[in-house]
N, CA and C of each residue as an Amber inpcrd file, in Angstrom:
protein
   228
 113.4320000 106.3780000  75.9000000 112.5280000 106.8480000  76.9510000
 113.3500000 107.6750000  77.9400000 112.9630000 108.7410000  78.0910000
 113.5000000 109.9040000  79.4300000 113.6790000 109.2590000  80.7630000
 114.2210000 109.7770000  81.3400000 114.2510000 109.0000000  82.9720000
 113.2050000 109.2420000  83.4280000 112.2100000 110.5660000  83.3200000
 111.2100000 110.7950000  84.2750000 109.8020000 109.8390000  84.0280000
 109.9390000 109.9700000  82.4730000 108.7490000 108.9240000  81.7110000
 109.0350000 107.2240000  82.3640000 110.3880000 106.9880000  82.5590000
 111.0510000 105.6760000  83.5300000 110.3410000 105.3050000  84.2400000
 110.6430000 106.7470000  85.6630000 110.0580000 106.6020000  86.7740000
 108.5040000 106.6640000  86.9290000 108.0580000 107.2130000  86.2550000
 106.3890000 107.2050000  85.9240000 106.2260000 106.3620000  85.8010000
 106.5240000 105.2210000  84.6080000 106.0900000 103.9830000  84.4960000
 106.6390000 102.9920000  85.6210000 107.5180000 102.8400000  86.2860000
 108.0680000 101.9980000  87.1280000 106.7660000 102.5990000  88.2110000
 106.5090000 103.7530000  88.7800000 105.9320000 103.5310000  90.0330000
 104.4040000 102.9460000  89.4160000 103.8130000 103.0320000  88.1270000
 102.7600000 103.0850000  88.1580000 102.5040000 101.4210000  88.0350000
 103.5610000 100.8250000  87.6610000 103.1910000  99.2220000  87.6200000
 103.0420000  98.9040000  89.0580000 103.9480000  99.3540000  90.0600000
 104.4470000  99.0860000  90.9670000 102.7680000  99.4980000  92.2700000
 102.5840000 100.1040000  91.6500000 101.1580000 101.0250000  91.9590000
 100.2320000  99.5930000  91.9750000  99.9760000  99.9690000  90.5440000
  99.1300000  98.5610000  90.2480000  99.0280000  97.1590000  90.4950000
 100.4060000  97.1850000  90.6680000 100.8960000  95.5220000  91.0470000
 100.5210000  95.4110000  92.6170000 100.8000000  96.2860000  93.4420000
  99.7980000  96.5390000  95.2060000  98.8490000  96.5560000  95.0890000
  98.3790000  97.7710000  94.1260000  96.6490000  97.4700000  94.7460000
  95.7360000  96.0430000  93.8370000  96.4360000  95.7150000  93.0520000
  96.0160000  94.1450000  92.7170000  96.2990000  93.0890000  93.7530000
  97.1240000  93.3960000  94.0690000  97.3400000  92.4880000  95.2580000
  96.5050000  92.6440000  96.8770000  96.4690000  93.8380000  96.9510000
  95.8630000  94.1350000  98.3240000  94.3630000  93.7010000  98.2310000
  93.6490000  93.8150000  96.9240000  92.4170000  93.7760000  96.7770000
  91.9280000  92.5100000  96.1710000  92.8570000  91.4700000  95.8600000
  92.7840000  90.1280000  95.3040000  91.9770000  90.0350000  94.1280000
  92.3330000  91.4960000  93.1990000  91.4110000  91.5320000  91.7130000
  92.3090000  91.3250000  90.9020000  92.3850000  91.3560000  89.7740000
  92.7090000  90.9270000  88.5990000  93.6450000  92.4860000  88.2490000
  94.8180000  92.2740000  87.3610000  95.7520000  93.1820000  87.0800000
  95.1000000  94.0380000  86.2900000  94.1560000  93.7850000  85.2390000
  93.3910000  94.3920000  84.4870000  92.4440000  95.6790000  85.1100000
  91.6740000  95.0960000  86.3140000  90.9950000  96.0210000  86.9620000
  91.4380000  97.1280000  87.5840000  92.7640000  96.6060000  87.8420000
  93.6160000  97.1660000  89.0390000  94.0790000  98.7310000  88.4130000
  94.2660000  98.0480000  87.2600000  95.2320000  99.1410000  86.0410000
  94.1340000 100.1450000  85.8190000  92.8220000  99.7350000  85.6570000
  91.5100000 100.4010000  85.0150000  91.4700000 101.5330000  86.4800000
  91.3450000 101.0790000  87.3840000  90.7010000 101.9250000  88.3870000
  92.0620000 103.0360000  88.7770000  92.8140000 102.6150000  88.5640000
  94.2220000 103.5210000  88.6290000  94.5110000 104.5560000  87.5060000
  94.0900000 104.1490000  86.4340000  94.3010000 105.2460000  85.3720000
  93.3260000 105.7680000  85.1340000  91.9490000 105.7200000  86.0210000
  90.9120000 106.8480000  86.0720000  90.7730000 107.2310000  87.0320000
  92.4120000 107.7320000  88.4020000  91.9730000 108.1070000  89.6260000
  92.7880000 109.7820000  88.8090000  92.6110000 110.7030000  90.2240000
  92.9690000 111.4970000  90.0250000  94.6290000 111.6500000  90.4620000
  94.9430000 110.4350000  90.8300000  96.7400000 110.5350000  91.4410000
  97.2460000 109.8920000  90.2400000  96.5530000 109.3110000  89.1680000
  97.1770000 109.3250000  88.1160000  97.5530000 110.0590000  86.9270000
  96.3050000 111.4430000  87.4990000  96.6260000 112.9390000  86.5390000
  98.0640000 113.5370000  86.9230000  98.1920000 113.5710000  88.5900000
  99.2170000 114.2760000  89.1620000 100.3460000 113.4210000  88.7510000
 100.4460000 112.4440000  88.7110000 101.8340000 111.4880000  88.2520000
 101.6690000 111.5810000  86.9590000 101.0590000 111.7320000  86.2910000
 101.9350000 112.4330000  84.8550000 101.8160000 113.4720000  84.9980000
 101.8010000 114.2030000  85.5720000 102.2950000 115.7750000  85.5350000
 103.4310000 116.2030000  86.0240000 104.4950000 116.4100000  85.7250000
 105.6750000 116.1110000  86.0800000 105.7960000 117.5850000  86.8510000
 105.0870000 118.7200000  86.8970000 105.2790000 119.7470000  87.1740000
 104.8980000 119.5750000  88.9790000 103.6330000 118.6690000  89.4940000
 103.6110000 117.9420000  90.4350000 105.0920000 117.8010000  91.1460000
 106.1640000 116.8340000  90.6880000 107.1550000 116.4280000  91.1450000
 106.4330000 114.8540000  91.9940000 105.4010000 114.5760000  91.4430000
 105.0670000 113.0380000  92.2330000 105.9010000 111.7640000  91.8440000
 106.6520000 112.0260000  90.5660000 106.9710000 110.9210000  90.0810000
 108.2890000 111.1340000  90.6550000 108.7620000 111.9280000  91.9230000
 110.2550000 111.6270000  92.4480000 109.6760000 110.7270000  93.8050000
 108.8000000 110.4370000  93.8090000 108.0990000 110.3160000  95.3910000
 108.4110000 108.3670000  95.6940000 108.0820000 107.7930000  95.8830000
 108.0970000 106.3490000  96.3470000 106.8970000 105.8280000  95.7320000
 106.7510000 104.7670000  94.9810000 105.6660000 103.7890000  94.8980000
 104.5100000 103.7410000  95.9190000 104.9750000 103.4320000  97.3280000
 104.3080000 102.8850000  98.5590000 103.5060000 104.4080000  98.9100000
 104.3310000 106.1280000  98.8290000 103.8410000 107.1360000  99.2390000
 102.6310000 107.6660000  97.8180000 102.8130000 107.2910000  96.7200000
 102.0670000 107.7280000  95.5010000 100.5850000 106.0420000  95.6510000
 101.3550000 105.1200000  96.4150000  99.7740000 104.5230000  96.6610000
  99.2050000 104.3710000  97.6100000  99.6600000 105.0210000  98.6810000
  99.0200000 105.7040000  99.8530000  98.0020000 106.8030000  99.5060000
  98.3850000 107.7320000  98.2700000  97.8880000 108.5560000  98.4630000
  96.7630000 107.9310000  97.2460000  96.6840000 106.9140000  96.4160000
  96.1250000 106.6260000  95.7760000  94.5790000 105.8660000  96.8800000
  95.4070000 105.1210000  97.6680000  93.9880000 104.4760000  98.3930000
  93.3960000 105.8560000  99.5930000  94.0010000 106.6160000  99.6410000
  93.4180000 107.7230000 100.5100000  92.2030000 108.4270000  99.4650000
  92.7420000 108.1680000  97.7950000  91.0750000 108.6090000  97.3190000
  90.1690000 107.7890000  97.4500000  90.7670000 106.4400000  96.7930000
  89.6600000 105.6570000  97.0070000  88.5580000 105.3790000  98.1600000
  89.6870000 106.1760000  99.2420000  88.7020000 105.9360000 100.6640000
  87.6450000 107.0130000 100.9070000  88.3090000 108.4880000 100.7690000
  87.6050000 109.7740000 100.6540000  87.3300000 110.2980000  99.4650000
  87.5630000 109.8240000  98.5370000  87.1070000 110.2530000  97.1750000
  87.9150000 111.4180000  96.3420000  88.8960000 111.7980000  97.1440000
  89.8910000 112.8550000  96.9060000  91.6230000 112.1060000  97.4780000
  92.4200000 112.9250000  96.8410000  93.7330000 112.5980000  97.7080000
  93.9510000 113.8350000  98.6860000  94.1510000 112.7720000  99.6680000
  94.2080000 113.7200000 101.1640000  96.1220000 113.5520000 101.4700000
  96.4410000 114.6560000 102.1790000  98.0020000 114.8760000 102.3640000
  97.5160000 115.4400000 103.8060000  98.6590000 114.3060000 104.3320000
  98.1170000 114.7680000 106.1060000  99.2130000 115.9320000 106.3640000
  98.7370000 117.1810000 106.9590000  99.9280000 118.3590000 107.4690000
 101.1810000 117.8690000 108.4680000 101.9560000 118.2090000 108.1220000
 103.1510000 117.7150000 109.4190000 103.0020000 119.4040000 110.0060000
């Protein structure tokens, strides 16, 4: 396995393993609703560059869809 395919999979458990936890559902669900968001298209897209980013910043931006229905990136 490549390093980048690594880091993809490390943040995406790591993903899943929070928002299972934050939401007190089941790992199964957690995984389901994550691999049909749209921050899980951009994290395998390596052309993105999301999969250099942090766990905590790739599920920030994951519950920012779930909240608005899109991923929102606040401007600095």
């Amino acid at each position: 396995m490549c390093k980048k395919a690594q880091l993809i999979e490390y943040i995406m458990q790591d993903v899943i393993d929070m928002f299972a936890t934050d939401q007190n559902i089941e790992y199964d669900e957690a995984m389901n609703k994550f691999y049909n968001s749209e921050v899980f298209e951009k994290l395998q897209d390596e052309e993105t560059g999301l999969y250099l980013e942090s766990p905590e910043y790739v599920y920030d931006l994951f519950k920012d869809e779930l909240n608005f229905g899109h991923i929102v990136q606040a401007e600095i």
